[in-house]
KOLSEPA-205541 format. One line per 2 residues: their letters; for each residue x, y, z of C-alpha. Coordinates in Angstrom, 1 decimal, m for minus. Layout:
BEGIN
a) X/Y/Z  ... .
This chain:
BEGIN
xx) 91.3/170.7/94.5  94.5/168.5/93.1 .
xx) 95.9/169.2/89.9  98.8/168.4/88.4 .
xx) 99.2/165.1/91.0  102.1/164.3/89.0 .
xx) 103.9/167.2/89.8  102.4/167.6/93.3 .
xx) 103.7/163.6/93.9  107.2/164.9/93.1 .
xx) 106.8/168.0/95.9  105.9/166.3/98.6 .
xx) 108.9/163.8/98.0  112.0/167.0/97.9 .
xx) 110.0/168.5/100.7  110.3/164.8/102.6 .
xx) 114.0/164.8/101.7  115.9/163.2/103.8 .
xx) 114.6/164.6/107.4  111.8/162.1/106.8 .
xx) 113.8/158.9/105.3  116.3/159.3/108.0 .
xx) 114.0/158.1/110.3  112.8/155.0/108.5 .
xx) 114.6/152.2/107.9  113.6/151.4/104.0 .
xx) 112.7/154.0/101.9  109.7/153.2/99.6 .
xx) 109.2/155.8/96.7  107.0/154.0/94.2 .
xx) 103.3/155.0/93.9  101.2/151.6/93.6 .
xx) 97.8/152.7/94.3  95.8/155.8/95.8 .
xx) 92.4/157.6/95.4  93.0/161.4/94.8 .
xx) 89.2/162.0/95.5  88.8/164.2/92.3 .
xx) 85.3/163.1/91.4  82.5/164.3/93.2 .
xx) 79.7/161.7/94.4  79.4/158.8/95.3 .
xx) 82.6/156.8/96.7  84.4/155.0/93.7 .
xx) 83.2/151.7/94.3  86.7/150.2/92.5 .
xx) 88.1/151.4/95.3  85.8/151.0/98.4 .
xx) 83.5/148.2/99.7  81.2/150.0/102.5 .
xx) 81.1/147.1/105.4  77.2/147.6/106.4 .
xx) 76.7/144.0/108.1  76.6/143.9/112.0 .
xx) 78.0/141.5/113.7  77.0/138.8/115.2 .
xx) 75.2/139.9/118.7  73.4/142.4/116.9 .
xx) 76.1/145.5/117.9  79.5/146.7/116.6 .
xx) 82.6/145.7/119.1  83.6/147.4/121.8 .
xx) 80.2/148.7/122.8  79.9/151.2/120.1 .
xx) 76.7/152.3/119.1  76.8/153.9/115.5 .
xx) 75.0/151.8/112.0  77.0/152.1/109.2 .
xx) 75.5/152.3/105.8  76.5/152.9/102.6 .
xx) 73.9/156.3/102.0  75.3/159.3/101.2 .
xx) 74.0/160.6/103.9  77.2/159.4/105.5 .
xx) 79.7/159.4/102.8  80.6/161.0/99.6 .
xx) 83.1/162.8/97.4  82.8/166.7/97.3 .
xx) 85.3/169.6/96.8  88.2/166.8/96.0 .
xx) 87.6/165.1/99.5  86.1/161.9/100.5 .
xx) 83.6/162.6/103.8  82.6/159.9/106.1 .
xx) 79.4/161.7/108.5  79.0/160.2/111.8 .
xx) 75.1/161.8/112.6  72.4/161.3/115.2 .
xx) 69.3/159.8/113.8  67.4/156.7/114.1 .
xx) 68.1/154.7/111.8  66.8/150.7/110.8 .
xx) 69.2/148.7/108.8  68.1/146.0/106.7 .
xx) 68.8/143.5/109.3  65.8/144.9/111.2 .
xx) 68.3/146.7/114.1  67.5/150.0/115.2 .
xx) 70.1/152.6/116.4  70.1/156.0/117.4 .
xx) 73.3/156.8/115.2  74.8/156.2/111.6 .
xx) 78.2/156.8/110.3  80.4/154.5/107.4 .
xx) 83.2/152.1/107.3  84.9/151.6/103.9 .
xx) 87.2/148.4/103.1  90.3/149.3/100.9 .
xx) 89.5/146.7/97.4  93.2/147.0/97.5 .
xx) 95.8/144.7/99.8  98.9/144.7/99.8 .
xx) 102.5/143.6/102.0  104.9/146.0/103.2 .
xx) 104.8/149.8/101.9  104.4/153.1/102.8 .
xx) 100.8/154.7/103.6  100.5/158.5/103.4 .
xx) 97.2/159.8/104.4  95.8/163.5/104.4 .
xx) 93.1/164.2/106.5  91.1/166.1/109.0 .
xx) 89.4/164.0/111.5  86.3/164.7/114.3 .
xx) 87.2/165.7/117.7  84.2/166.1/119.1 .
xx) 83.3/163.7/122.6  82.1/160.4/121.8 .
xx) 83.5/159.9/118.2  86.0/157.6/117.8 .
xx) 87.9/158.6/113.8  89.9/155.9/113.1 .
xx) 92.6/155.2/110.0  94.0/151.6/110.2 .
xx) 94.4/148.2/108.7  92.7/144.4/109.0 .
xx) 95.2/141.6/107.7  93.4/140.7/104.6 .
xx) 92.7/136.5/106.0  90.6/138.2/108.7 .
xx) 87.6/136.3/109.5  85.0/139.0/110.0 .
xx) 81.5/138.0/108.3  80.9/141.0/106.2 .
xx) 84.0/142.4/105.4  85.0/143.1/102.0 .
xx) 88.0/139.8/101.5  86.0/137.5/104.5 .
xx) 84.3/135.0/101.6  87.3/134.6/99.6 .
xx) 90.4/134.8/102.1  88.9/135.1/105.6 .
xx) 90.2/131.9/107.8  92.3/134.0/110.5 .
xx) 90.3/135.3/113.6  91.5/138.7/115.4 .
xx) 94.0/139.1/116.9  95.6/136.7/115.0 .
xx) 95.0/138.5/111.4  96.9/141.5/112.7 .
xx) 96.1/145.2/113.1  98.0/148.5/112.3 .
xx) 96.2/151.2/114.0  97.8/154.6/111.9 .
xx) 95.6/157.3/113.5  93.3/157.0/116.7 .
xx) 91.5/159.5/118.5  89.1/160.2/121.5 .
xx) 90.1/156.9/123.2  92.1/158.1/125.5 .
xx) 90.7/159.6/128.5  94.2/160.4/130.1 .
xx) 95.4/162.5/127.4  94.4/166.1/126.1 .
xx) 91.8/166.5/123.2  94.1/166.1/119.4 .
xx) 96.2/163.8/121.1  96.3/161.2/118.3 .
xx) 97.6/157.6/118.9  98.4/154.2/116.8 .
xx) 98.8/151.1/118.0  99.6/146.9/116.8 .
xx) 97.4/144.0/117.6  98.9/140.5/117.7 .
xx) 98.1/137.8/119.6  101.6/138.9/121.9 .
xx) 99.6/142.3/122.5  95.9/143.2/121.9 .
xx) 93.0/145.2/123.4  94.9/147.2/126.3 .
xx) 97.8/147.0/124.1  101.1/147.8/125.4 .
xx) 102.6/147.8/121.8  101.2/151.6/121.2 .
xx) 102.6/155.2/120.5  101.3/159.2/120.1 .
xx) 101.4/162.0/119.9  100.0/165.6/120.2 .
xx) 98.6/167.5/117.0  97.1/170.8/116.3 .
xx) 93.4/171.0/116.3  92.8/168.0/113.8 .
xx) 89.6/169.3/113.1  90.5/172.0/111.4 .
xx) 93.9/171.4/110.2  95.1/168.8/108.0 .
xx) 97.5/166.7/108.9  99.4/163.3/107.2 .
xx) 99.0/160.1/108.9  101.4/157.7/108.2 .
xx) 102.9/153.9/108.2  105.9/152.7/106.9 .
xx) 105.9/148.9/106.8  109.1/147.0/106.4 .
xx) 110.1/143.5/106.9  112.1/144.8/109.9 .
xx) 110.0/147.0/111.2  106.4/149.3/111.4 .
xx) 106.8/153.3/112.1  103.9/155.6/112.3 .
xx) 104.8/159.4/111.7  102.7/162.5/111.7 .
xx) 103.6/165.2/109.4  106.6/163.1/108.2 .
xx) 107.7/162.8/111.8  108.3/159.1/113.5 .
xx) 106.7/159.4/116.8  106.2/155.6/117.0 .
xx) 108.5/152.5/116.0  107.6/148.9/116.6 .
xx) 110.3/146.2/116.2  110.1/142.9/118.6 .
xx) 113.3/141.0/118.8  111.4/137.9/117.8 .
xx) 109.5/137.6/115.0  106.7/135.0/114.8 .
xx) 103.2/134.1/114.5  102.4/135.4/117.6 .
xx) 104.5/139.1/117.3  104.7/139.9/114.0 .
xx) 101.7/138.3/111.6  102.3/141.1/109.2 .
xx) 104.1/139.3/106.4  101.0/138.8/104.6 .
xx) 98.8/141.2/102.9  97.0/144.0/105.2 .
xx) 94.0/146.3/103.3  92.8/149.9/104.7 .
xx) 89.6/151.1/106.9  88.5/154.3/107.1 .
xx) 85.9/155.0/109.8  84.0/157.0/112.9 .
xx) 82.5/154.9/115.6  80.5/156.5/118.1 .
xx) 80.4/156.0/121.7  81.8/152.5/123.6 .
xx) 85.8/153.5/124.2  85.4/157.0/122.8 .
xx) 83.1/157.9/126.3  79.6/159.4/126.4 .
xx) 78.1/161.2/123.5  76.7/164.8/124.3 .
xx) 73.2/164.6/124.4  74.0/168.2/122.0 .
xx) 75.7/166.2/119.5  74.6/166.4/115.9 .
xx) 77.0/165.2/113.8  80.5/164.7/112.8 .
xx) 83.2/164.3/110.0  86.2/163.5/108.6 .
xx) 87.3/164.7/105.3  90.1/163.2/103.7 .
xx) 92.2/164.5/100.5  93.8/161.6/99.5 .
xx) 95.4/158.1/100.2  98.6/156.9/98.7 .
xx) 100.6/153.6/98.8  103.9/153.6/97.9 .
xx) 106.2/150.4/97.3  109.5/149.9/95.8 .
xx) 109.0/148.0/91.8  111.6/149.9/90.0 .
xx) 114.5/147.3/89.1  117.7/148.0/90.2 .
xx) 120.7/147.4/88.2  123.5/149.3/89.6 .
xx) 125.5/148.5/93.1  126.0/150.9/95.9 .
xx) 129.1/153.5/95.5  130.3/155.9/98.2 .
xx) 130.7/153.2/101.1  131.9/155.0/104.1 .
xx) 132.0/153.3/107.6  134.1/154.8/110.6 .
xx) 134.0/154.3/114.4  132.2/157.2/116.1 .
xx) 132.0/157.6/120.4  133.7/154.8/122.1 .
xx) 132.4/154.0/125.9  133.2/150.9/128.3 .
xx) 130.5/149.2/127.0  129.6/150.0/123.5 .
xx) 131.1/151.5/119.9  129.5/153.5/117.6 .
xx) 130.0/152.7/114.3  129.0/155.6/111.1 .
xx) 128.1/154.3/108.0  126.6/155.6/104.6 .
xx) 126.3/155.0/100.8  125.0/155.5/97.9 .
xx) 122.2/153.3/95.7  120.2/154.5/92.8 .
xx) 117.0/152.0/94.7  117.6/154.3/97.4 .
xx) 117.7/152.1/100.6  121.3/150.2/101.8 .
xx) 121.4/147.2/103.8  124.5/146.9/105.9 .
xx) 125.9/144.0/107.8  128.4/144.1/111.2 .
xx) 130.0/141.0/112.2  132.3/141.0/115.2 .
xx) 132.4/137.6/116.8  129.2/137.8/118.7 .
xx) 126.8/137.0/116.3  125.8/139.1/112.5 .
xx) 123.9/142.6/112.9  121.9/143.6/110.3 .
xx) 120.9/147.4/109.5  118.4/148.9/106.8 .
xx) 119.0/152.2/106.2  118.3/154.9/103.2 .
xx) 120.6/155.4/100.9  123.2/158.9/101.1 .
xx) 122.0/159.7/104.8  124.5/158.4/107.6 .
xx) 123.7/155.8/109.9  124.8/155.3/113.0 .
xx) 124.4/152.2/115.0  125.4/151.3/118.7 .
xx) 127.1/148.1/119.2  126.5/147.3/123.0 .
xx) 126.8/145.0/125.8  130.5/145.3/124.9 .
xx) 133.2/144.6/127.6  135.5/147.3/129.2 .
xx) 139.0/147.9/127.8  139.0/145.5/125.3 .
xx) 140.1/145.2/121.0  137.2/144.8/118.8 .
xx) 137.3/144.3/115.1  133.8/145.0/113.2 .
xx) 133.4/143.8/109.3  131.2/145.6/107.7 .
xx) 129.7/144.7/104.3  127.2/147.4/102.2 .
xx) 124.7/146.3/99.7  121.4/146.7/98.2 .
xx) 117.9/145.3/98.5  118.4/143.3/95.6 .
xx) 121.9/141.8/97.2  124.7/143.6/95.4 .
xx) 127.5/144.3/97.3  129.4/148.2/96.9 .
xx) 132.6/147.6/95.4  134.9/148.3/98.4 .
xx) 133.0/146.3/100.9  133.9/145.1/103.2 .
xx) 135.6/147.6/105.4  137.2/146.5/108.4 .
xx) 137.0/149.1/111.9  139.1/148.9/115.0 .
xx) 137.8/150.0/118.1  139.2/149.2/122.1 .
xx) 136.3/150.2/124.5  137.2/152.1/127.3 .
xx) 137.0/151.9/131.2  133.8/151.9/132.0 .
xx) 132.3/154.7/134.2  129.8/153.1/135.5 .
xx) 128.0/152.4/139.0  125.5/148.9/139.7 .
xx) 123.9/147.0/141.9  121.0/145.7/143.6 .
xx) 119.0/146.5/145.8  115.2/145.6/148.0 .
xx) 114.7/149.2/149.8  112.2/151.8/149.0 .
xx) 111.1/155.1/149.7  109.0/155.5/153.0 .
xx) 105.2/155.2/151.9  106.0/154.2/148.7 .
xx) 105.6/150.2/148.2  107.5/147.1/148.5 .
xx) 110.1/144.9/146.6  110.3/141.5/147.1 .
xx) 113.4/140.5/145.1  114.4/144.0/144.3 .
xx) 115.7/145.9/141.3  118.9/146.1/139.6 .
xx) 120.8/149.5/138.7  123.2/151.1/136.8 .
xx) 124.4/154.6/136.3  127.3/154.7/133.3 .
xx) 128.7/157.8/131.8  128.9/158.4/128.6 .
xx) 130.5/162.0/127.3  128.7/164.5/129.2 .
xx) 125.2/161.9/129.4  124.0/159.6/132.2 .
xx) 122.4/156.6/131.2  120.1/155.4/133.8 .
xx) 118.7/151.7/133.9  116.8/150.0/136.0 .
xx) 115.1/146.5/135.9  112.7/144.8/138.2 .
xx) 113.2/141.6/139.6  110.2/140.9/141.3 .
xx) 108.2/138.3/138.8  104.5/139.2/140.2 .
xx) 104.0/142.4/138.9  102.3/142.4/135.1 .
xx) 101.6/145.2/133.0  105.2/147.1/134.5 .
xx) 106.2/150.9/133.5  108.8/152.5/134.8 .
xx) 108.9/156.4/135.8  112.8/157.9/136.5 .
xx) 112.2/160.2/139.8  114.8/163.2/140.1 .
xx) 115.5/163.7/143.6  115.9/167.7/143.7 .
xx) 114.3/169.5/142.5  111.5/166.7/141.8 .
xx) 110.6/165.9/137.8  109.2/162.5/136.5 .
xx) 109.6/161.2/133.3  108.6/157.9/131.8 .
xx) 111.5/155.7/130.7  112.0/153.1/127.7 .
xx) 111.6/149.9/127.8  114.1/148.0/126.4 .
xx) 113.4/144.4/126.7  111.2/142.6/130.1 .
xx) 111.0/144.7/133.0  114.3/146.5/131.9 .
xx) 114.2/150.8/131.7  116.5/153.2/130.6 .
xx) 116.7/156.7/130.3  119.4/159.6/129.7 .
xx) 119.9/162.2/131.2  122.2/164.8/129.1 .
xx) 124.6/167.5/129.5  126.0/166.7/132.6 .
xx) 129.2/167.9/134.2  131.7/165.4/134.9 .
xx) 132.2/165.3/138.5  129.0/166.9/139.6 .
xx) 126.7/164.7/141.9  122.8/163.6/140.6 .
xx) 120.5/161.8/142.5  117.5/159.6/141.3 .
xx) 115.1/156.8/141.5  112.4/154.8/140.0 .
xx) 109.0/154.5/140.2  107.7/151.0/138.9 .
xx) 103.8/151.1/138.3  101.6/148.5/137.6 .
xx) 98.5/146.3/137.6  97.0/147.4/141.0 .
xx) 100.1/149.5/142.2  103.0/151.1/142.1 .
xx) 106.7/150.9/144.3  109.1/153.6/144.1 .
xx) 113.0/152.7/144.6  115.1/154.7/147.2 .
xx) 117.4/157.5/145.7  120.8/156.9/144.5 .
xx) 124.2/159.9/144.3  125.9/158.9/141.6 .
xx) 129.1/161.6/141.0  129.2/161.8/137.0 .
xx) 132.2/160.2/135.5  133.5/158.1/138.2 .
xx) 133.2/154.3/139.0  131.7/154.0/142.5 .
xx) 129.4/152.2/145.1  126.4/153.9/144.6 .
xx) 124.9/155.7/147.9  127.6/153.7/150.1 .
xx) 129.9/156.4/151.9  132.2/153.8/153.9 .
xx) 135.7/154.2/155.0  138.3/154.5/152.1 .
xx) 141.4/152.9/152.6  143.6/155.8/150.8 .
xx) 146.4/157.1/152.9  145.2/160.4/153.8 .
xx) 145.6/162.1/157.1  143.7/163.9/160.0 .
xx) 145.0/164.6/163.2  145.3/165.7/165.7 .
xx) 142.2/163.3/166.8  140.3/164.0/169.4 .
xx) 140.9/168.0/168.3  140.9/170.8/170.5 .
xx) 142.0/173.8/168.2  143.4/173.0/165.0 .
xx) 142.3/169.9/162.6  145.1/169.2/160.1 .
xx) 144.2/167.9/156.9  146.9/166.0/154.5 .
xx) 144.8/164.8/151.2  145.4/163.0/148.3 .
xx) 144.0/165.6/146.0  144.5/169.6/144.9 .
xx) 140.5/169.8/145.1  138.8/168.2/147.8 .
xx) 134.9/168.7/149.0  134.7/168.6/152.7 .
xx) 131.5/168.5/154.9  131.5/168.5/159.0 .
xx) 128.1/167.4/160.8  127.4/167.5/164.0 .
xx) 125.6/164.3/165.3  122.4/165.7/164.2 .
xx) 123.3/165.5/160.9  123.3/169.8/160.9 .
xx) 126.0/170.8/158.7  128.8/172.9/160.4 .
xx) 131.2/173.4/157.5  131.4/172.5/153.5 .
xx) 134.2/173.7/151.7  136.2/172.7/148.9 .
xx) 140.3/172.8/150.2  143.6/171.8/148.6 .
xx) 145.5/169.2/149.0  146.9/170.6/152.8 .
xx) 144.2/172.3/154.6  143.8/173.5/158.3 .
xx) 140.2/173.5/159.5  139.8/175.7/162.8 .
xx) 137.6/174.0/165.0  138.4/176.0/168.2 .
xx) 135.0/177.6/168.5  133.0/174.8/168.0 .
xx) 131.5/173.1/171.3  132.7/169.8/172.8 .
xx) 131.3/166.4/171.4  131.3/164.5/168.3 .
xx) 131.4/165.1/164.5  131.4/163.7/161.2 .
xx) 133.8/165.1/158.3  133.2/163.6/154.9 .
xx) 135.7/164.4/152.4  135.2/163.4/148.6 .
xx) 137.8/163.9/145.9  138.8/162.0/142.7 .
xx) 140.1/158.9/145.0  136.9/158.1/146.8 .
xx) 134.7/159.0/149.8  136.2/159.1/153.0 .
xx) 133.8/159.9/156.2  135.4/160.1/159.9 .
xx) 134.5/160.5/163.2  136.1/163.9/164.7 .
xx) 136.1/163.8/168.3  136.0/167.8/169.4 .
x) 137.6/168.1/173.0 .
């Protein structure tokens, strides 16, 4: 089924170019290990240990309900593909348990520390099967696994897991929906450290699963795609146990998360083509060339900076100091980079040093290269805040928001302050016409979320829902008028010098304003609007056929709000 692998190797890299490596941040490239799956049979047993050995309990976790053995009944090589068969059948293993189903779990002989794993594969769908594609850290101590004699002193969570492909676990999302996941000790079981994604029928087409594991950094891609990155600020024991060697598993499970199993269900498979590990050994000897670094968009609170070079290893590391601390950025080599300096104050000089060099340390020749950059006024709206919607929860201390524009783009954060509330998401509400969509988390209970291609001086109006354990509370809606520094939702009097009279009015309201284009509103008391125009600078507004009483003009223009009480005669 794979000939010339060489040459097939050296394919799948130009048709990875640099769509792929643009989206990691290290670039590995060469192959250390992999089973091609050319020989039909049994499963190369240099390669794979088949874990067989319940555990303790006398059940696999999480309430699954399969055997696995080491039969060819439930996996071999054929047709240049491994198969692992999940199949209903009773079955005795030679610790004397009975179970109604079999399938196989295979332990990589190979372990390694940071890489890139490239798997081809299609995986079961079917209800109640649970394919699976991830990695144990190799210290893992899990009596019958293939390193637990020699190297297993670490329990889970503790060892680590990197989840690459998961399916039928998810009984919120759509069958092929495929998702991956990190277990720590910071985040395990209902793990919020998780990402997916939705594939064609994985059944029947074949798709790559894949990892790539930096020090920096783990990203899980399908098709060549990053759909997942996971990168804690702090890295320790308890976040990031994954500087030590991981090895592969390749299984279905049956039942227990993955739901009921049909009472139809015969069996199931997962054919996969090949698995490849890729790691950078090549020595390299020459220093980067072609460093480039120039200040891209510029807002009140961050700078862009654009960088690139070149580096026969392939993968740059660039550094930015600017007084508040050193950055550091992996990137590949030849494909631009651009990273966001924020938390930056408004209208102020900055001076960034940047330095370019390789893995191995070498510097490029003309590094370092020193940017200027003055943020500008922000555009930006904040606050706090306790209320929320009618019939939609409570806040106890509140939220904080902000609305800043940058460009033609909103960017939208909230955070909650209230300290009872665990396991928080946040969903950004559009007022009209209504849309949710879930925002990131950037750090805590803190959300953000862009909304692009605005029009500068055009009005939005949103809010957030904050959902968690045993609840949810939605935020009232804010106006925020793209481009302008305001007070969000507060419309009180402005203290420009613009003039209305005569006031109370019988016939003729004259109207001397700041602005050529102003946006006026009249209500009546019931809040029914009577008149919206936008008017020039001087503007006569004819109120001699309206009844006797009193109204509200609200008149907005690049100044401010203004809102007035209009006395009609």
């Amino acid at each position: 089924m794979k000939k010339n692998t060489t040459l097939q190797l050296l394919f799948a890299f130009i048709l990875i170019g640099q769509f792929s490596f643009a989206q990691v941040d290290i670039v590995y490239k060469d192959l250390v290990w992999s089973d091609e799956f050319d020989n039909s049979g049994v499963v190369n047993s240099n390669n794979w240990f088949h874990q067989t050995q319940i555990p303790a309990g006398g059940s696999w976790f999480n309430n699954e309900v399969q055997h696995y053995t080491n039969r060819l009944d439930n996996s071999f090589v054929d047709n240049g593909n491994l198969n692992i068969i999940a199949k209903k059948e009773s079955f005795t293993d030679g610790q004397f348990v009975t179970k109604q189903y079999t399938s196989a779990r295979l332990n990589s002989k190979f372990a390694f520390t940071y890489g890139r794993v490239d798997i081809r594969a299609k995986a079961p769908n079917d209800s109640g099967t649970w394919p699976a594609l991830w990695l144990l850290g190799k210290n893992v101590d899990e009596d019958g696994g293939f390193f637990d004699s020699n190297f297993g002193t670490t329990g889970w969570p503790a060892c680590g897991e990197l989840d690459i492909m998961e399916h039928g676990i998810f009984p919120d999302k759509p069958k092929n929906f495929i998702g991956s996941a990190i277990h720590t000790p910071s985040s395990n079981g209902n793990t919020v450290n998780k990402g997916g994604i939705q594939a064609s029928d994985i059944a029947q087409n074949y798709h790559i699963y894949s990892m790539n594991w930096s020090p920096n950094q783990i990203s899980f891609l399908l098709d060549d795609v990053v759909y997942y990155t996971y990168n804690p600020t702090v890295k320790n024991a308890s976040t990031w146990p994954f500087d030590k060697d991981q090895y592969i598993l390749l299984n279905i499970a049956m039942g227990g998360f993955a739901g009921t199993i049909p009472s139809n269900f015969v069996q199931a498979s997962m054919e996969i083509d090949y698995i490849r590990i890729y790691q950078n050994t090549a020595i390299d000897t020459q220093a980067p060339t072609n460093f480039k670094a120039t200040v891209g968009q510029v807002t009140g609170s961050s700078v862009e900076l654009v960088l690139n070079a070149d580096d026969d290893s392939g993968n740059m590391v660039y550094t930015i100091d600017y007084g508040n601390g050193l950055q550091t950025i992996y990137s590949p080599a030849g494909v631009q980079k651009s990273v966001i300096i924020p938390n930056l104050s408004q209208n102020t000089n900055y001076i960034f040093t940047v330095t370019a060099s390789d893995l191995s340390g070498k510097p490029a020749e003309n590094s370092p290269i020193v940017l200027n950059a003055k943020t500008s006024l922000k555009l930006e709206c904040t606050g706090n805040d306790t209320q929320a919607l009618p019939g939609q929860g409570s806040f106890t201390t509140g939220y904080k928001y902000a609305f800043e524009t940058i460009g033609t783009d909103v960017k939208i954060t909230f955070e909650l302050l209230d300290t009872n509330k665990v396991g928080v998401v946040a969903f950004l509400w559009k007022e009209s016409p209504f849309s949710e969509v879930q925002m990131t988390n950037v750090t805590g209970n803190i959300f953000t979320s862009t909304i692009s291609g605005q029009t500068i001086g055009s009005n939005i109006s949103y809010g957030v829902k904050f959902a968690f354990a045993g609840g949810q509370s939605v935020t009232k809606y804010f106006s925020y008028q793209v481009g302008k520094s305001c007070s969000l939702g507060v419309e009180t009097a402005s203290k420009l010098k613009q003039s209305f009279f005569p006031n109370p009015v019988e016939n003729i309201l004259y109207l001397r304003l700041l602005d050529d284009q102003n946006e006026i509103t009249l209500t009546d008391v019931l809040g029914k609007k009577q008149t919206e125009a936008t008017v020039k600078s001087s503007h006569d507004l004819d109120m001699s056929a309206f009844k006797s009483g009193i109204y509200f003009l609200k008149v907005k223009n690049s100044f401010g709000i203004q809102n007035l009480k209009i006395i009609k005669k």
